[in-house]
C-alpha positions in Angstrom: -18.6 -52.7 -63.1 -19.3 -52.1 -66.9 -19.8 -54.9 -69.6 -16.8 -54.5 -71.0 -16.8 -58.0 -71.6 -13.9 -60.0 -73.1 -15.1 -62.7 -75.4 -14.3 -66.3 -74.8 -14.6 -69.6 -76.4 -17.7 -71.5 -74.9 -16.5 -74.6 -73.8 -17.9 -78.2 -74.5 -20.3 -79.1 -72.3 -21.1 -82.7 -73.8 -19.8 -84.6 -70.9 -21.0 -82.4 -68.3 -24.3 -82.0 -69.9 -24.1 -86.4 -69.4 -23.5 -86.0 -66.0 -26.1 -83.8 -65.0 -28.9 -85.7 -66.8 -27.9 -88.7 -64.6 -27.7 -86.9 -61.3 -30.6 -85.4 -59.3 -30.2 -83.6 -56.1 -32.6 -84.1 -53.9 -34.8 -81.8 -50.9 -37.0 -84.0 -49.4 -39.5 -85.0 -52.1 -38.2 -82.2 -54.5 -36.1 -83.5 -57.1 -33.9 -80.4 -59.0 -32.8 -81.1 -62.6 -29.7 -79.0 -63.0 -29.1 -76.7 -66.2 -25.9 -76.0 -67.7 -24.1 -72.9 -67.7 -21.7 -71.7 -70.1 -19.5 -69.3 -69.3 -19.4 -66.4 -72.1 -17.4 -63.1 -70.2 -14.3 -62.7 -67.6 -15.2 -59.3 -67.2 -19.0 -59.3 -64.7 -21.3 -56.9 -62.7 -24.2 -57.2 -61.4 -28.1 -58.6 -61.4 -28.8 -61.0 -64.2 -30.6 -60.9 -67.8 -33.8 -62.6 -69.0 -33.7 -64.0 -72.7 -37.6 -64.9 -73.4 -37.1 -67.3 -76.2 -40.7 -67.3 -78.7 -40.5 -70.5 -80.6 -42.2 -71.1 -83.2 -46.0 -71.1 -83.2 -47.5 -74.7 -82.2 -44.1 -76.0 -80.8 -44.1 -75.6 -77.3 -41.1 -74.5 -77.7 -41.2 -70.8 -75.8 -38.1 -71.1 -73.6 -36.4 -68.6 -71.0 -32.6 -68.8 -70.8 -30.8 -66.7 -68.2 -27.5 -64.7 -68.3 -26.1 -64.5 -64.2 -24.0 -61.1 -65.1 -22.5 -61.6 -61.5 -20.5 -64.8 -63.1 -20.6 -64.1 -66.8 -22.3 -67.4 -66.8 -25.4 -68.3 -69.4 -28.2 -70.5 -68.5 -30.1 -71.9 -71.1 -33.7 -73.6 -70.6 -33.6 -72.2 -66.9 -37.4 -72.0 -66.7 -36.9 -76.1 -67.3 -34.9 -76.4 -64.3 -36.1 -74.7 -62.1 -39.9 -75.7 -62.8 -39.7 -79.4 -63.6 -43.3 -80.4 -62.4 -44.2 -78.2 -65.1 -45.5 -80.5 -67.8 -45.6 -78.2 -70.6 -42.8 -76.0 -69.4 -43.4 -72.5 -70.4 -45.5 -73.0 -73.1 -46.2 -72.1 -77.4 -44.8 -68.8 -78.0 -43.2 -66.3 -75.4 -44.5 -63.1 -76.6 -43.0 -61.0 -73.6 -41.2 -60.3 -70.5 -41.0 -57.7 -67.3 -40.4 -57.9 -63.7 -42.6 -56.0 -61.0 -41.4 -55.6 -57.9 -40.3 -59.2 -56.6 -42.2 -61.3 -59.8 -41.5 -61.6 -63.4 -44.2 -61.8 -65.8 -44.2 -63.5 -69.3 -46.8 -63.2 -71.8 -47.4 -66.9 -73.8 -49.5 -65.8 -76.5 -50.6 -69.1 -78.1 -51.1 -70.5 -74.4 -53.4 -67.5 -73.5 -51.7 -67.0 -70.3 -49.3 -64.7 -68.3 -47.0 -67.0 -66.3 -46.2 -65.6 -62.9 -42.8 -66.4 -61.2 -40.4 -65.3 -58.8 -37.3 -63.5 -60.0 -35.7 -67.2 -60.0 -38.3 -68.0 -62.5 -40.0 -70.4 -60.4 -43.9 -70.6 -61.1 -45.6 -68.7 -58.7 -49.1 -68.5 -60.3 -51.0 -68.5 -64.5 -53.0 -65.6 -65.6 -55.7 -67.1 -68.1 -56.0 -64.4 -71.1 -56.8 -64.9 -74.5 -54.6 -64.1 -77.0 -52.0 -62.4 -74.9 -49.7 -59.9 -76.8 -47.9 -57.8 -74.1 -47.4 -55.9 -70.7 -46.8 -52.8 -68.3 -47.6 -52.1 -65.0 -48.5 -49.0 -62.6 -49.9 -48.6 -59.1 -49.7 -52.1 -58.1 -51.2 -53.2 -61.5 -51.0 -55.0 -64.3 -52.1 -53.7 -67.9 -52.1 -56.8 -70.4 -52.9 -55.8 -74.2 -54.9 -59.1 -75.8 -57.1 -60.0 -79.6 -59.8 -61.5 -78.1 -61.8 -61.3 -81.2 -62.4 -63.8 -84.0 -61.4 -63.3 -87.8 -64.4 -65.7 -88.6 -66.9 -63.6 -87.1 -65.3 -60.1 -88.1 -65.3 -59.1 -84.1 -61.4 -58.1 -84.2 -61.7 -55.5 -82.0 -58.7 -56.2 -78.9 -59.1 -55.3 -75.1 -56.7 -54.8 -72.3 -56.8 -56.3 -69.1 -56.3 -55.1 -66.0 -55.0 -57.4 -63.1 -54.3 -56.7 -59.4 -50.4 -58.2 -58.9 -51.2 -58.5 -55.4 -54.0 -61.3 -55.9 -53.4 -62.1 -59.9 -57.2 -61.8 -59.9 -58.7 -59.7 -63.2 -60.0 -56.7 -62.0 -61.3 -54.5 -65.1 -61.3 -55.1 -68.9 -61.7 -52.3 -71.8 -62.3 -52.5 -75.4 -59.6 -50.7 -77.7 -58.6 -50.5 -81.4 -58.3 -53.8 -83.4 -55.4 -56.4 -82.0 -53.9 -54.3 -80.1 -49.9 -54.8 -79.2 -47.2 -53.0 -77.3 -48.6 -50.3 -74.2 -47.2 -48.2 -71.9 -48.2 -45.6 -69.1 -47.4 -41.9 -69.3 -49.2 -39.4 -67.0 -51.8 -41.4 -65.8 -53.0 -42.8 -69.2 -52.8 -45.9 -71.2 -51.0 -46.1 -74.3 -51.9 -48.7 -76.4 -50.8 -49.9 -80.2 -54.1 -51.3 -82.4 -52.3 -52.7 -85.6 -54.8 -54.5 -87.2 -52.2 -57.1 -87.4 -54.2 -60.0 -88.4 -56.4 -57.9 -91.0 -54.4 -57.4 -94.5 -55.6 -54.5 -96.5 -57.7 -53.5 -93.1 -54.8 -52.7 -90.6 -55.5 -50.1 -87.8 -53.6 -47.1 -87.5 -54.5 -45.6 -84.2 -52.8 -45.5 -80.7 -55.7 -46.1 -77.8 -55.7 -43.4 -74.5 -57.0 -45.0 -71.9 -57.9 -43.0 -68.6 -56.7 -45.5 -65.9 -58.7 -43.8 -62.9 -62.3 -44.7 -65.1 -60.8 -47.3 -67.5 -62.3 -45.9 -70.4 -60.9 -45.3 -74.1 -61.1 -41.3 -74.0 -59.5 -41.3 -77.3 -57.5 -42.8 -80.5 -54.7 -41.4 -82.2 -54.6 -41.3 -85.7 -50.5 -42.6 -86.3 -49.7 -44.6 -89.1 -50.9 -48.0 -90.9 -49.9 -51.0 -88.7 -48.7 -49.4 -85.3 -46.9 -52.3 -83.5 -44.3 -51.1 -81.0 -43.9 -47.6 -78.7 -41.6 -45.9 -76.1 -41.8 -42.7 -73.7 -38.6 -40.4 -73.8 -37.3 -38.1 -71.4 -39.5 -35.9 -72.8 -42.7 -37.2 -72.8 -42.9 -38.0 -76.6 -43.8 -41.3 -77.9 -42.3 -42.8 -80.5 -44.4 -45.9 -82.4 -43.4 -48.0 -84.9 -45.4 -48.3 -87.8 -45.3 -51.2 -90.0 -47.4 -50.0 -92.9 -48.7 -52.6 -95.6 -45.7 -54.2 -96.4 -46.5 -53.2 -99.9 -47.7 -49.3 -100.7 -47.4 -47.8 -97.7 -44.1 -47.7 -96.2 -42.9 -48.2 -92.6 -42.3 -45.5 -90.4 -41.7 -43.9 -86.5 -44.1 -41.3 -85.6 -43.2 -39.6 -82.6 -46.3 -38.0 -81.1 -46.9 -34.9 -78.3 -49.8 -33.9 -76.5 -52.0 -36.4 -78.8 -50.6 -35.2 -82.3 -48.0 -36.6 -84.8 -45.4 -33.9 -84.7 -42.3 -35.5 -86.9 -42.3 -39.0 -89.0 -39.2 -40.5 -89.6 -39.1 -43.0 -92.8 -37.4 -45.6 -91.6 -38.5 -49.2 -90.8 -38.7 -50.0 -87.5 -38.7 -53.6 -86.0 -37.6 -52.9 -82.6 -37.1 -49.4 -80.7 -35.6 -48.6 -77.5 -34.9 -45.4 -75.9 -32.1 -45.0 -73.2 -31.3 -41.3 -72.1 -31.3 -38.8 -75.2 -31.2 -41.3 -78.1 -34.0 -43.6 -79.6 -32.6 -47.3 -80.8 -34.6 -47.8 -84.1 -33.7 -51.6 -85.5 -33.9 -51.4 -89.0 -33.9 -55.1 -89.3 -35.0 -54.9 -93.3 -31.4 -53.2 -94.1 -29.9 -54.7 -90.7 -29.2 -51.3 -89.4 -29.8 -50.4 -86.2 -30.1 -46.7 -86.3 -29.6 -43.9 -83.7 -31.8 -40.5 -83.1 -32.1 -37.8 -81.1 -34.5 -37.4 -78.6 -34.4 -33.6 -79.2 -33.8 -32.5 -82.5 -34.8 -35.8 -83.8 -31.2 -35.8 -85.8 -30.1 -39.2 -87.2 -26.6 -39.5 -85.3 -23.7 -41.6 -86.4 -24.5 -45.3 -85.6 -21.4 -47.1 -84.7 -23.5 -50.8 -84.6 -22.4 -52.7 -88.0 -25.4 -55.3 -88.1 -24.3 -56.3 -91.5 -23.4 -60.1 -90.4 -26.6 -61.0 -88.3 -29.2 -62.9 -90.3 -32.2 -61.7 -88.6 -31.4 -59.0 -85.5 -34.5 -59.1 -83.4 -34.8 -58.1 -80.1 -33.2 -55.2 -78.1 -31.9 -53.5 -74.8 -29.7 -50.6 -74.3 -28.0 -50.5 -70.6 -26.1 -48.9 -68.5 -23.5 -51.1 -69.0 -23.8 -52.3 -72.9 -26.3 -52.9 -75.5 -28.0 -56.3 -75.9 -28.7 -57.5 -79.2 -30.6 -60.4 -80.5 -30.3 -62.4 -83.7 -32.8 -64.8 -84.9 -31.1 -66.7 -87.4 -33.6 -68.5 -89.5 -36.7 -68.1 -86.9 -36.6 -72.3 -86.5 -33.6 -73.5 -84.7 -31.1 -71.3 -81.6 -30.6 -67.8 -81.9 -27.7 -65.6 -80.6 -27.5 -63.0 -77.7 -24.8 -60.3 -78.6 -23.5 -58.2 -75.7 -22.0 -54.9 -77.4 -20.4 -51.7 -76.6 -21.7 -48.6 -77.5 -18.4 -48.2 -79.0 -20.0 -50.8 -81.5 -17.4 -53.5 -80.6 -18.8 -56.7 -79.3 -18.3 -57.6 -76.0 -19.4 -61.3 -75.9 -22.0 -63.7 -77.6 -24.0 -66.9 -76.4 -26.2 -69.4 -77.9 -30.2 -69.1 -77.4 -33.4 -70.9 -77.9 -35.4 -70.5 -80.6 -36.3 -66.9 -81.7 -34.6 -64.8 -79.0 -36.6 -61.6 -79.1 -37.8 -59.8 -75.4 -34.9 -59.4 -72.6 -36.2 -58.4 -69.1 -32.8 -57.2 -67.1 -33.3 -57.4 -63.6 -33.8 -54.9 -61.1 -30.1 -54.8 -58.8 -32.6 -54.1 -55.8 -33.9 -57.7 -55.6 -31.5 -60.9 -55.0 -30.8 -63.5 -57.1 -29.5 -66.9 -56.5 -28.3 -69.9 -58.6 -29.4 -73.3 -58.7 -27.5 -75.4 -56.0 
């Protein structure tokens, strides 16, 4: 059943929200702390979506919300809930989110760790990793981008991990470009962004290829200042976001084949997403989020009118909608936007802090609510 989701007032949850705090349900010695849902659509399918919250760096404020698309109903702080032995909850700054099989993984970047959980988001295990940025997965692995350098020392050269998702144990480590970011896999190699990001006037501008049978760097790709984000398409192009200098050199997307840049679009780029035949590029500078052709590489008609968010962030196109983020102000909630791709919003509901990575869950795996 599509998202064609009616909107609805949320209602007030004050009282309820009383209730809850002074009732505990209890299994044995197990005491469950309830969160609230808010009910944001009529109109529902199924599986469920995962809002990573960041906060703001040194807050311990990284939360993850969760959007039960079976009832239309949103969860907020549902990590909390369902982990309330969890003294620091999820920890400072959520930096991203997938699921693998049966687990989801979040990156905590100021905690240095990946938290481990079941697709209930209970904690199943922590991966200890300095300086965590992001993550992919093939083979029954996990490929986990990190700075592990110092800016004092000069050593700003990043690795990425490898870790075995049947044991969580680290299993091989190799050096690439300088602070390396966003990864993926295409044809048995390792893509991997090194922007430089914590070096002004010395950013990177390469893309790491890493062999994944030997685990070795075979090459860099020369891109663009400040590479940050990339995708595969359908055909087996990437397409990375490159910030530039935020000065002289502007941002653009280059979209590379067979380890060349073949066509540059200038355009800034805060977010992309590809989803069949056309490449999501948010434009957050001129809050536009614009639409391209995976073939021809044509700009097409964007029917998305970002013109009223404050600060659109993150991004997923679906089957059954687009999922839009805005940041507000980057210190207090954020707001998830469910749209058509007729550009027509669908429904809205309130966030954490800095809503910017949404993980939305495989159909082939069950869900359940809180009891």
């Amino acid at each position: 059943m599509h998202c064609s989701c009616k909107i609805l007032k949320s209602f007030s949850i004050c009282s309820l929200a009383i209730c809850s705090f002074l009732l505990t349900s209890c299994r044995g010695d197990e005491v469950v702390y309830p969160t609230i849902g808010t009910q944001v659509t009529e109109e529902v399918r199924q599986g469920g979506l995962y809002v990573l919250c960041e906060g703001n760096m040194g807050t311990n404020k990284a939360r993850l919300d969760y959007v039960n698309l079976e009832s239309g109903t949103y969860y907020s702080n549902w990590y909390g809930a369902q982990n309330p032995n969890q003294l620091k909850e999820l920890g400072d700054v959520g930096n991203d989110i997938q699921q693998y099989g049966g687990k989801l993984y979040a990156v905590i970047n100021c905690s240095h760790k990946v938290e481990v959980m079941d697709l209930q988001a209970r904690h199943i295990a922590q991966i200890d990793i300095p300086n965590c940025r992001y993550i992919t997965f093939y083979g029954n692995k996990g490929y986990i981008s990190a700075y592990v350098g110092s800016v004092a020392d000069g050593d700003m050269l990043g690795s990425v991990f490898e870790i075995d998702t049947a044991t969580m144990a680290i299993t091989r480590e190799v050096k690439v470009g300088h602070q390396p970011d966003e990864l993926c896999i295409m044809e048995d190699k390792l893509y991997v962004c090194n922007s430089g990001g914590y070096l002004p006037n010395r950013y990177d501008s390469t893309v790491s290829v890493i062999d994944l049978h030997s685990f070795n760097e075979i090459k860099q790709i020369p891109v663009g200042l400040n590479p940050t984000r990339l995708r595969v398409d359908n055909q087996h192009k990437l397409w990375v976001c490159c910030q530039g200098n935020y000065y002289s050199v502007k941002p653009s997307v280059a979209v590379v084949k067979n380890g060349e840049v073949i066509r540059r679009i200038e355009t800034p780029c805060a977010n992309i997403a590809i989803y069949g035949t056309t490449a999501y590029v948010l434009d957050a500078e001129n809050k536009k989020l614009r639409l391209y052709s995976t073939d021809n590489f044509s700009e097409q008609e964007s029917p998305f009118d970002l013109s009223k968010y404050e600060h659109p962030y993150g991004l997923l196109p679906t089957e059954d909608g687009l999922f839009l983020t805005d940041a507000k102000n980057y210190v207090s909630s954020g707001v998830l936007h469910c749209l058509g791709y007729d550009g027509k919003e669908r429904w809205q509901a309130k966030t954490g802090d800095i809503p910017g990575h949404l993980c939305l869950i495989n159909r082939a795996y069950e869900l359940y609510e809180t009891k």
